[in-house]
N, C-alpha and C positions, 0 to 999 in steps of 0.2 A: 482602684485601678488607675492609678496618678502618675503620669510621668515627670512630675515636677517634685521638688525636697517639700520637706517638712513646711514651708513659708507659702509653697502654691506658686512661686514664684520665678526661682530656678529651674532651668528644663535638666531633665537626667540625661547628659550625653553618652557615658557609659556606666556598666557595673562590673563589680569585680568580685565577683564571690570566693570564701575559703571556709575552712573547716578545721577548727579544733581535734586534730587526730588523737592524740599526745601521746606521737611517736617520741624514737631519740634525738630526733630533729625537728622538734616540737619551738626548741630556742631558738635554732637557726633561721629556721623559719618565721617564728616572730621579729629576729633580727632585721629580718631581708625587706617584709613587710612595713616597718617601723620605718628601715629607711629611703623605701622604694615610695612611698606613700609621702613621707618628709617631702622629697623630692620633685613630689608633684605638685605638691603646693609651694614650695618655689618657685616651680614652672609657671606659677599663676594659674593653677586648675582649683577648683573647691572639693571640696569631700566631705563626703556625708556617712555615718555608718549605722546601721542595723544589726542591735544585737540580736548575736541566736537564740534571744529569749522570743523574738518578734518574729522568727522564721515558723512556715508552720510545723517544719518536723524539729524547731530545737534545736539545729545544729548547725545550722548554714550562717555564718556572718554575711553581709553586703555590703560593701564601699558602692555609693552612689558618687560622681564623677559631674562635675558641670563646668564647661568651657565659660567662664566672661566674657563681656566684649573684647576687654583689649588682648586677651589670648588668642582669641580668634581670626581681632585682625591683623597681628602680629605674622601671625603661622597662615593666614591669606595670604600674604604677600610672601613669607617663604615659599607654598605649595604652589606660586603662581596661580591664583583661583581667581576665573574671570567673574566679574559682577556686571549687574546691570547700569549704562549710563547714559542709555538714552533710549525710548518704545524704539522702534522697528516702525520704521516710515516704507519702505519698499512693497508696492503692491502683493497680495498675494500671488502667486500663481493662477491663471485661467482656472474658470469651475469643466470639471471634463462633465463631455453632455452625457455619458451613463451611467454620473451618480447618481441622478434618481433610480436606476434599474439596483446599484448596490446598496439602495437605501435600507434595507432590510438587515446588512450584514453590519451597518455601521452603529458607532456607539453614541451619547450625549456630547456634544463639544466640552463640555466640562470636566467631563472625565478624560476625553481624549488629548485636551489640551488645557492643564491647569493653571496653566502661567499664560501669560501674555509674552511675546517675542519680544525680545531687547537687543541694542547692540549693547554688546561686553566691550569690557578690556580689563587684563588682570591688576589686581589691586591692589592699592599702595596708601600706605600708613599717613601718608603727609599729604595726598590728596582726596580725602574724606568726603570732601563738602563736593565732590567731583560726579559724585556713586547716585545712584536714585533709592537713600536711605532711609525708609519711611517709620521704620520699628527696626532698635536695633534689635529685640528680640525673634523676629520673625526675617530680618535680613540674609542671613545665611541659612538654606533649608537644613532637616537634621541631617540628611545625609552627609552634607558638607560639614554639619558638625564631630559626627561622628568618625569622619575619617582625617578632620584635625586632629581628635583627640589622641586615637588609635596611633599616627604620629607620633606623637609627644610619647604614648607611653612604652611605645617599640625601639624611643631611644633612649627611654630614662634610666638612671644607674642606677643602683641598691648596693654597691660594695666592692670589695676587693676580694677575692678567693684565689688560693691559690696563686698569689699574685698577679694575678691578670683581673684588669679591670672588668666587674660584671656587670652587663644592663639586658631592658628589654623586656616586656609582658609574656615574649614568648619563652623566653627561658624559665619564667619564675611559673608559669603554666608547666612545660616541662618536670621541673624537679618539686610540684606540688605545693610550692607556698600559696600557689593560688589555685581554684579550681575553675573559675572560669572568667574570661572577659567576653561584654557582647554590648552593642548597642542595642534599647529597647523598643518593640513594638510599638507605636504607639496608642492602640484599642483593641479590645476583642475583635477578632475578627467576624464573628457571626453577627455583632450588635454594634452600635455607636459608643462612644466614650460621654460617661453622664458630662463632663468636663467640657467646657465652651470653649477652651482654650486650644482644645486636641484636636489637629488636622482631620481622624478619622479615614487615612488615607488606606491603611491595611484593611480596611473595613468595605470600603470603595473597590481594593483592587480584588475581595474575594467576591465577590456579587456582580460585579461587569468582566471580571478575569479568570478566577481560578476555579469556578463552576462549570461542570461537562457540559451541562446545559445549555451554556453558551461558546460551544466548538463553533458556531459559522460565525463567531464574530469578528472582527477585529481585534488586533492587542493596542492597549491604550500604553502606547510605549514612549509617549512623555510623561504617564504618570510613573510606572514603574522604572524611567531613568531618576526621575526623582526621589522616589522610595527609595529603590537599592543601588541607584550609583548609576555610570555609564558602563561597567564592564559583563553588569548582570543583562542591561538594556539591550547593548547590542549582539548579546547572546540568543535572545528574545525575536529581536528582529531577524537575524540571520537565519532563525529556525523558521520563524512564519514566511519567509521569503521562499526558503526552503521548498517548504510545505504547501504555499501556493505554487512554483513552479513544477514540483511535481506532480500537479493537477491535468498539466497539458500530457504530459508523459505518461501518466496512468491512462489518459484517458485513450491515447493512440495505442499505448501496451494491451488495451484491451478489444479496441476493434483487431489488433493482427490478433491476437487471440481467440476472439470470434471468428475471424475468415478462418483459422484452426476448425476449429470447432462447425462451421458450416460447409467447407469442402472436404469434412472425414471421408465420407461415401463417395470421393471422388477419386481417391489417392489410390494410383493406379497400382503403386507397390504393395499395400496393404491388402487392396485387394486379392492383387496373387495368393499372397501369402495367406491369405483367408481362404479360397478357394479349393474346398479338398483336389480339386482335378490337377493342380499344379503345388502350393502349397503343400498338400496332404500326401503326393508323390515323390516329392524331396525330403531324402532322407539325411538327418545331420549327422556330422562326425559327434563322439560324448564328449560331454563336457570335463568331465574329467578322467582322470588314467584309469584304467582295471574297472572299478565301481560301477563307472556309468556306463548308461545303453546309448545305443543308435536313437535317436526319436524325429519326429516327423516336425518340416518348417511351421506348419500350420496352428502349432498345440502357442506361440507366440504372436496367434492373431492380432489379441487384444491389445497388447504390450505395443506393437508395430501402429496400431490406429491411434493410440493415446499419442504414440511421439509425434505421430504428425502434428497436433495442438500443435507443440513448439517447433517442429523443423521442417519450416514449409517457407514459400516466396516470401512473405508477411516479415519472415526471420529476419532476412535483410535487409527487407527495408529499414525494421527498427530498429536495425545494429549502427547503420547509418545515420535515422533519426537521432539515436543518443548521443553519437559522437558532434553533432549539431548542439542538439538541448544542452550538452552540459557546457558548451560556450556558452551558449547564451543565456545560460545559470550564472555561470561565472564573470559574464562583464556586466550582466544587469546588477548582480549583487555588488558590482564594484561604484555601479553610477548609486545605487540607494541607498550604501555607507559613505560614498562623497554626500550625499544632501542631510544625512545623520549627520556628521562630523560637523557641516556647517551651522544644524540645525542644535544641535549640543556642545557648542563652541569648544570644538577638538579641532580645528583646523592645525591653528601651531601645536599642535599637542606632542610632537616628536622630540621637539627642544626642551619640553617642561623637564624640570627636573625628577618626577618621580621615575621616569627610566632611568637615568645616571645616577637613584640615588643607591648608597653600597649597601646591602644586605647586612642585617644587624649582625646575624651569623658571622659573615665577611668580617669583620670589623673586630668581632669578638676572637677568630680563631687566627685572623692573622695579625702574630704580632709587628712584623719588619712592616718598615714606612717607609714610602718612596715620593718625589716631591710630584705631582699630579703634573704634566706639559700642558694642558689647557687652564686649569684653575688657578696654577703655582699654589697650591694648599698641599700638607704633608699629606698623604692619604695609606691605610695598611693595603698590603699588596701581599698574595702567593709568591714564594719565588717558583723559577722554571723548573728547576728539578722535583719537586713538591707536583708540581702542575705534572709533570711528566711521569709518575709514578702514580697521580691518584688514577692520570687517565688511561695509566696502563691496566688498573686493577679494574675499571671501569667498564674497557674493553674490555678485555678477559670474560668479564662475568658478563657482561652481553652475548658474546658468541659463544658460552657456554649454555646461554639457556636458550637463543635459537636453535643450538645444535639437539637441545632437550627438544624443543618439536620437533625438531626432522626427525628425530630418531622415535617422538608417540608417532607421529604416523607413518614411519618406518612397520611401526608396529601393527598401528592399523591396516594396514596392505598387507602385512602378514597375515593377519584375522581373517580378511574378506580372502585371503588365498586357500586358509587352511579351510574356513568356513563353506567355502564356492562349492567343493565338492562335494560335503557332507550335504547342502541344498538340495544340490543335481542330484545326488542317489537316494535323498529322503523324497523328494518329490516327484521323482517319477514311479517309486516304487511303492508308495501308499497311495491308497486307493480313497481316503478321507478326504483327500489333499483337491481330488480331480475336477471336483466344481469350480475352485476358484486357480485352477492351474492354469489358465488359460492368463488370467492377469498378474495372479505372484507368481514371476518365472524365478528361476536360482537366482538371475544375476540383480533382480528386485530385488529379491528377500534379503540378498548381500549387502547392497548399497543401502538399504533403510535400517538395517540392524548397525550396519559399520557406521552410517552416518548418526545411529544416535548415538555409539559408545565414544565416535571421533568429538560429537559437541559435550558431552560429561569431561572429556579429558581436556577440551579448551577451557571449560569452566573449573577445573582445577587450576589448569596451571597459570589462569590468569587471576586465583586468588594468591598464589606465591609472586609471581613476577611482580605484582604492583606495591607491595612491600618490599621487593628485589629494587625495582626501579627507585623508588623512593628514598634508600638507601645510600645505593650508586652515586648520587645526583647530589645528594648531602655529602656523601664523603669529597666528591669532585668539589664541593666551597665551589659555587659557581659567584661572582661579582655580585650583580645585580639581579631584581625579583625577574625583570625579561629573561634574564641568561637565564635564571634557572626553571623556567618554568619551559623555554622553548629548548632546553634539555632534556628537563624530562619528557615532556611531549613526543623528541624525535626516538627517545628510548621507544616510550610503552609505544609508538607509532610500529616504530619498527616489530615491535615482538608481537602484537596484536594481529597486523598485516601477516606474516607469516604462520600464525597460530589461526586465524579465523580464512583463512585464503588458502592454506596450502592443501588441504584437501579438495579442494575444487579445484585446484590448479592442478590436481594428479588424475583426478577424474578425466577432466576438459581436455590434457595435451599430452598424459603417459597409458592411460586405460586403455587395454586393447592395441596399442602402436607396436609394442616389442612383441608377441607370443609365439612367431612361428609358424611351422605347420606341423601335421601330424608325422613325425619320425622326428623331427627337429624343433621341439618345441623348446621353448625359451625358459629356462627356473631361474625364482630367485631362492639364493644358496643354497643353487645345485638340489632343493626339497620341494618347493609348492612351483605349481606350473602357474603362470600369470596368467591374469585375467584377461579372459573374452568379452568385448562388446558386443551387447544384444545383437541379433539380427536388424531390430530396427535402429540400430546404430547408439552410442552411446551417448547423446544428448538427452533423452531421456535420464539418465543414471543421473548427469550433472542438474540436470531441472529438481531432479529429488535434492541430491546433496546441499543444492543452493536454500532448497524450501526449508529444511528441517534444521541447516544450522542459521540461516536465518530469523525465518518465525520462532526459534527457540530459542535465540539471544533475544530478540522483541521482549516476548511472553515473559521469559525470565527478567529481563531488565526493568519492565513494570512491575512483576513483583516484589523487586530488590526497593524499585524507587517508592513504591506505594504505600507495599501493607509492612513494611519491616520499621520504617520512623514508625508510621501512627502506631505497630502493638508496642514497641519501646518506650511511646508517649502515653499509652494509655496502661502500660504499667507503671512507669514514673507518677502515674496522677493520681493511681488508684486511692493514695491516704488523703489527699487535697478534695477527693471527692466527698467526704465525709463532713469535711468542713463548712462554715459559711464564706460563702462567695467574697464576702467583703472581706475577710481576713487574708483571702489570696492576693495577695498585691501584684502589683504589672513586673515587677525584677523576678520575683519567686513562680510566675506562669514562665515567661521568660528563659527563666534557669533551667526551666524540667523540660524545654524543648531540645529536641534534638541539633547539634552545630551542623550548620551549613561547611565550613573547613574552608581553608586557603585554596585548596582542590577540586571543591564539588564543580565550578565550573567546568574545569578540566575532564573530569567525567562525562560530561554531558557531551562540550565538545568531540569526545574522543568516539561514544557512541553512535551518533549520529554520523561521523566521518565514516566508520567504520561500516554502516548502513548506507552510505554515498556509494564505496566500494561495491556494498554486490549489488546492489542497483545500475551502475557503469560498467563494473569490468566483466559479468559476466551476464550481463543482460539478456545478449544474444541466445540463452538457452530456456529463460525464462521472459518474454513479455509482461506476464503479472507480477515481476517483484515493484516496478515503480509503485505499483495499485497496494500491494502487500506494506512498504514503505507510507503511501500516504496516509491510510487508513491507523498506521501506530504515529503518525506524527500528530497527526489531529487528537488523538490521546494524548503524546507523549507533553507536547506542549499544556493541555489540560492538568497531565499527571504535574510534571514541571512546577506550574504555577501553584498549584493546589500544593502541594509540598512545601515552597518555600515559604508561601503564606500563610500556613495555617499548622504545618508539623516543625517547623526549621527557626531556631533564633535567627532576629533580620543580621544580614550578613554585614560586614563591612562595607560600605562603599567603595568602591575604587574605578581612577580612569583606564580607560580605552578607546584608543582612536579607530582599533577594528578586530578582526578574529584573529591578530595577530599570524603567527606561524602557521596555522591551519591552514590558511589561504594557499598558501606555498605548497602544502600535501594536495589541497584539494586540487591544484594547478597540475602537478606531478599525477595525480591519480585518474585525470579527464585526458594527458595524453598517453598513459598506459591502456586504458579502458580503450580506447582505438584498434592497437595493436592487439590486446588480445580477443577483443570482437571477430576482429577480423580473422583470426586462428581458428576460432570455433567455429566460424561459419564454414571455413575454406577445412578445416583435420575435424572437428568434434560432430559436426553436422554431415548430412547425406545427401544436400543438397551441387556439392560437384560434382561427386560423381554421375549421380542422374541427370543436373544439364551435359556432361560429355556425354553419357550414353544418347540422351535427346537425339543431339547434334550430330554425332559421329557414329554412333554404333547401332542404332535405333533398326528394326528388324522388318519393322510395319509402318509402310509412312502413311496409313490410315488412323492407327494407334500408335506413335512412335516411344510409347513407355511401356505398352504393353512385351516381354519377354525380359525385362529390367535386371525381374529376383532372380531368374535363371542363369542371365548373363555375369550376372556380380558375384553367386558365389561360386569358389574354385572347388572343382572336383578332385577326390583321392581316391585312388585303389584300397580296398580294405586290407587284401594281402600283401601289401605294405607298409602295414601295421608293424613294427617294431614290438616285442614282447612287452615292454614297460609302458607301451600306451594301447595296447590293445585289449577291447573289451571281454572280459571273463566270458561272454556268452554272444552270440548272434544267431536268436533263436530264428528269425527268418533267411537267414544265408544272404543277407542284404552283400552285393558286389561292390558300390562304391558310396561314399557318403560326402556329404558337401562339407566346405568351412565355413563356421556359424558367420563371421567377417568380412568383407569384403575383401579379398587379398588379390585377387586376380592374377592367378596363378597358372602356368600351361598346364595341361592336362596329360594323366599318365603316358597315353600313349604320343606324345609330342617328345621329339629330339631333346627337347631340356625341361622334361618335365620339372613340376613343380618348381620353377623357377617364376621370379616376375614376369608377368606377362606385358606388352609394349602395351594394353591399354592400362596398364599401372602404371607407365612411366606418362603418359598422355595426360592421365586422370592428377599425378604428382605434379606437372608441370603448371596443369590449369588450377590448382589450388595453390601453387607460387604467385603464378601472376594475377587471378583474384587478389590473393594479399596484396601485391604493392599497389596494384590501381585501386582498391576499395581505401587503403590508410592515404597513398597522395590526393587522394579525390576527398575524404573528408579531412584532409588536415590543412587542404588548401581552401577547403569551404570554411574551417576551423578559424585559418589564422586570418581570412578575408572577412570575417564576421566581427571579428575580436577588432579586425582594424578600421572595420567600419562605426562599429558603435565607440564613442569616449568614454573615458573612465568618470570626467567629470560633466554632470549637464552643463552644458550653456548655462540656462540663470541660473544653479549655482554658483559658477566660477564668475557672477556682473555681481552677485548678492556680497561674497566672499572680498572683491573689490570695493564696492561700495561702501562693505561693512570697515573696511582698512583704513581707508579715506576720509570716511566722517570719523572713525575715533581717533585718526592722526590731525583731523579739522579741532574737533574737540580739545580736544589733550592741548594742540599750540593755542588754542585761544584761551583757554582756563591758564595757559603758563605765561601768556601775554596779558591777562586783567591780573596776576599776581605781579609781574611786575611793576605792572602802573601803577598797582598799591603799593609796593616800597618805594618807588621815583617819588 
């Protein structure tokens, strides 16, 4: 289990495994290898090999990889890599007086913090004796080694093909001369490493980190920057930040839920509608044409008391609480990536060169050279018509495949249209059905059958798009690794957004709006009559839609991220298991794990964002998705850890100075969540119109909501019935029947019948100006909060000085005793 060569002495900083196919390119391949390998030891890298006599299946060779010193600090000072040059004299920050209350939740200082604080400055080949150099072996951690190395070998050549010069690990992975490069673990993860030499760090981070067992802990996020980089770190951090301030949100989502939940028995409308005397005497128009009957308000009791849970006073409070919280999501996470940055010496980290540097891709496909305005160095360049053709084809196939969702759930509204009737006339006319009719009405049984074939058809077409995207994004030859990843990001953003959103956006702001009345009802393509919203309004229908495609991306994404590596791992292991332990070597455990990939970050990110989404934009119909949210982050971060630890080769390291592009969606998606809060409360909810009736129409000013149900729905003459919507039968000779919706409509015998009625246009006005006072009232609370709090603490921004100051004291004093030594 050794991570060191043959001698015990050299650390293994990468490995590179291949395999004996002996295809027809059997030569080439040795060719490529011979001189890709050559090549690195020019570089001044060592190599070690492992025949596939020593493998335990036989087949697998292994190039073991070890950086020396002077490669290391050669490529320190190209990768700008800051080192230590002097402890950290700056007090710490005040003890806060209720640490001892979060004592429980906290980890060993040891583990929490494995290093001692230094001031840095990055490093330079000529001033050595500058650094706080103790072991040059232990000087640079492996992270840092490994993503030198990975460097060196993403630019190294192997040949000429085709005449274009070929380089690069990723290409020779590609076309299989190699089968895999990783930096190594360094321990089992369940045990220590018998070796005195082995940090034992992946060991450490699976027993205080990647165990269930300890969800209420802390994450110990200076060790795991140092394990796997800063870009995995403050992935890490931004989720627990996450996760912690969705605490306060859940926990407020839950009291308005409760006040739901403990004034049912009070809600004057439900009650109506319960009430045989009033309820049970209103007779409804059918729900659909010919098939269905007349039926009574009352048979929708249940359905009417369940909506209250979500659409009651509590609604907007916490439409407005969240348009708050997610500011203050959003500038607090901005002050505790400034004290990371400073704390993970990323402050200049913008100027470093690994953003400016070109994609080996880049460099490979373009051949024309253009002389660089900043660098004056020759550099390959796209030309503009090239750029303009790939980004035409780019386009293209984006708006083909949004136009691919609009048109599933084109489909889906088809479904729930053709379906709605076939509901209405199976359920009122079987007699099995009657016990639980009361709670599965049509337009339930619609919305939960459509919202589960709508989430099957997201999970389709977002296993095509993300090979779709991935594609796009390559053929577009973006520059640099930023350019291409915050392309692809705005890709799958865009088509995700659309694909996980757009059903609840039809639910929330089209359901029920268009249908008509009975003679003029509204089809689409002139066949299926659109859909009616419940009696108790259709906020209910969007709390279902939001739950099932929600909780079922959740459910499903843990079991994508869980059980699918570990059965691949424990298939991959099944022959190693027969063996003795000690014949399995640390490259060969290593190799059978599953690749973490350039990408998986980007996944995580993109899930989580995507869960930001229906926890903000459509909150207002659901109070408990924050609480639904919390409860899978406190998993997801366990899953998370537990995965990269123990099922996932360690990833490359790599920097970041923050969530990059994400930031910029999640800013985008906190002030869209406003406006459409405020929609659902003012069109998807029931709540204006009953404060107008309150105020203005109210009947009994001793009960001013009692006569509410009667008042809201519009009356129609049956003998008005048009042939193509009138019912096959009216066994009671019922005279007139109500509209399931609130349309507010005159009544036959008025001058204009069936026309809007001016408490429609009362009720339309007060749901206008709702909107604009509910979004200027939280966007001015919004942007006065944002401008209250800074992005950067105070002592950060003294630390950040201080730290500038002494290594520019430093640096001229060490360049002033060098000169007094040549005078």
């Amino acid at each position: 289990d050794s991570i060191f060569f043959r001698d015990g002495v050299r650390r293994i900083d990468f490995v590179l495994s291949y395999v004996d196919d002996f295809s027809k390119e059997l030569e080439k391949k040795l060719e490529r290898r011979k001189e890709f390998e050559s090549n690195l030891q020019k570089a001044g890298l060592e190599l070690e090999t492992e025949d596939k006599k020593e493998s335990e299946d036989g087949k697998i060779f292994f190039v073991k990889i070890h950086a020396p010193w002077e490669v290391l600090i050669t490529y320190a000072e190209v990768l700008n890599i800051k080192v230590p040059i002097k402890e950290n004299d700056i007090p710490s920050t005040v003890e806060n007086p209720l640490d001892c209350m979060l004592f429980p939740l906290r980890l060993p200082e040891k583990v929490m913090h494995p290093e001692p604080d230094y001031f840095t400055a990055p490093f330079s080949k000529d001033k050595q004796e500058l650094y706080l150099i103790n072991d040059e072996s232990t000087f640079f951690s492996p992270s840092m080694r490994n993503r030198i190395v990975n460097y060196i070998l993403t630019r190294c050549p192997y040949g000429t093909e085709e005449g274009k010069k070929k380089f690069g690990i990723k290409r020779l992975l590609n076309n299989g001369t190699y089968t895999a490069a990783y930096p190594l673990h360094d321990c089992q993860y369940w045990k220590k490493a018998n070796d005195p030499n082995c940090d034992n760090e992946r060991y450490t981070l699976y027993m205080e980190w990647a165990r269930f067992l300890r969800f209420y802990k802390e994450q110990p996020l200076d060790l795991i920057r140092k394990y796997y980089g800063e870009k995995i770190g403050i992935y890490f951090a931004w989720l627990g930040f996450y996760t912690e301030m969705l605490f306060l949100a859940a926990v407020v989502g839950l009291i308005c839920f409760l006040y739901g939940l403990f004034t049912m028995d009070e809600n004057m409308s439900s009650k109506e509608i319960c009430d045989p005397a009033i309820g049970g005497e209103i007779i409804m128009c059918p729900l659909c044409d010919q098939d269905c009957d007349y039926w009574r308000l009352n048979t929708t009791c249940q359905s009417s008391q369940y909506s209250h849970l979500f659409d009651n006073v509590a609604t907007l409070f916490f439409a407005i609480f969240m348009g708050i919280w997610v500011t203050l999501f959003l500038e607090f996470w901005k002050r505790r990536q400034a004290r990371l940055k400073y704390e993970w010496d990323l402050v200049d980290f913008e100027e470093e060169q690994q953003q400016l540097q070109l994609r080996p891709e880049y460099e490979a496909k373009c051949t024309q050279k253009k002389r660089n305005p900043v660098t004056q160095e020759m550099e390959p360049y796209l030309p503009l018509t090239s750029q303009a053709v790939r980004f035409c084809i780019s386009g293209t196939t984006v708006l083909f495949w949004v136009s691919l969702i609009i048109a599933s759930m084109i489909a889906v509204i088809v479904y729930r249209l053709a379906v709605y009737a076939a509901f209405a006339s199976l359920m009122e006319n079987t007699q099995t059905l009657q016990p639980i009719s009361g709670l599965l009405t049509p337009q339930l049984a619609t919305s939960v059958t459509a919202s589960c074939l709508n989430f099957v058809i997201i999970m389709i077409l977002n296993f095509f798009y993300e090979r779709i995207a991935i594609w796009i994004t390559d053929m577009e030859i973006p520059r640099t690794h930023m350019e291409y990843e915050n392309r692809l990001t705005m890709k799958m953003f865009l088509f995700q957004f659309v694909n996980y959103y757009s059903s609840c956006f039809y639910v929330a702001f089209f359901k029920g709006k268009f249908v008509g009345y009975p003679g003029a009802y509204t089809y689409m393509f002139n066949r299926w009559r659109n859909e009616e919203c419940d009696p108790a309004g259709c906020l209910i229908e969007l709390t279902t839609q939001l739950t099932i495609v929600m909780a079922g991306k959740q459910i499903w994404g843990n079991i994508q991220e869980a059980f699918v590596p570990w059965i691949c791992n424990w298939w991959g292991r099944r022959k190693a298991r027969n063996n003795p332990e000690n014949l399995y070597s640390r490259w060969e455990q290593d190799h059978d794990l599953q690749t973490f990939g350039a990408l998986g970050l980007f996944y995580e990110y993109l899930e989580m964002v995507i869960q930001f989404g229906f926890i903000t934009l459509f909150v207002a119909s659901f109070p408990l998705a924050p609480l639904l949210a919390l409860m899978n982050n406190i998993l997801e971060i366990r899953v998370d850890s537990w995965k990269l630890t123990t099922q996932y080769r360690r990833p490359v390291a790599a920097k970041a100075h923050s969530i990059g592009v994400w930031q910029e969606i999640l800013n985008g998606m906190a002030i869209l969540s406003v406006v459409t809060n405020a929609f659902i409360v003012a069109f998807t909810s029931d709540m204006i119109p009953r404060l107008v009736y309150y105020y203005a129409y109210y009947e009994n000013e001793d009960s001013p909501m009692s006569g509410y149900i009667n008042n809201s729905l519009s009356v129609f003459l049956i003998s008005d019935f048009p042939g193509r919507n009138k019912p096959k039968e009216n066994p009671e000779n019922f005279l007139i029947c109500r509209l399931v919706y609130r349309d507010y409509r005159y009544p036959p015998d008025h001058e204009r019948k069936y026309l809007h009625s001016m408490q429609f246009w009362h009720i339309l006005a007060a749901k206008l100006a709702f909107i604009i006072i509910m979004e200027h009232v939280v966007f001015i609370v919004k942007f006065f909060v944002a401008w209250m709090i800074p992005d950067v603490p105070a002592d950060v921004k003294a630390k950040i000085k201080r730290e500038k100051y002494l290594t520019q004291k430093i640096l001229h004093e060490y360049e002033l005793e060098k000169l007094k030594e040549r005078l």
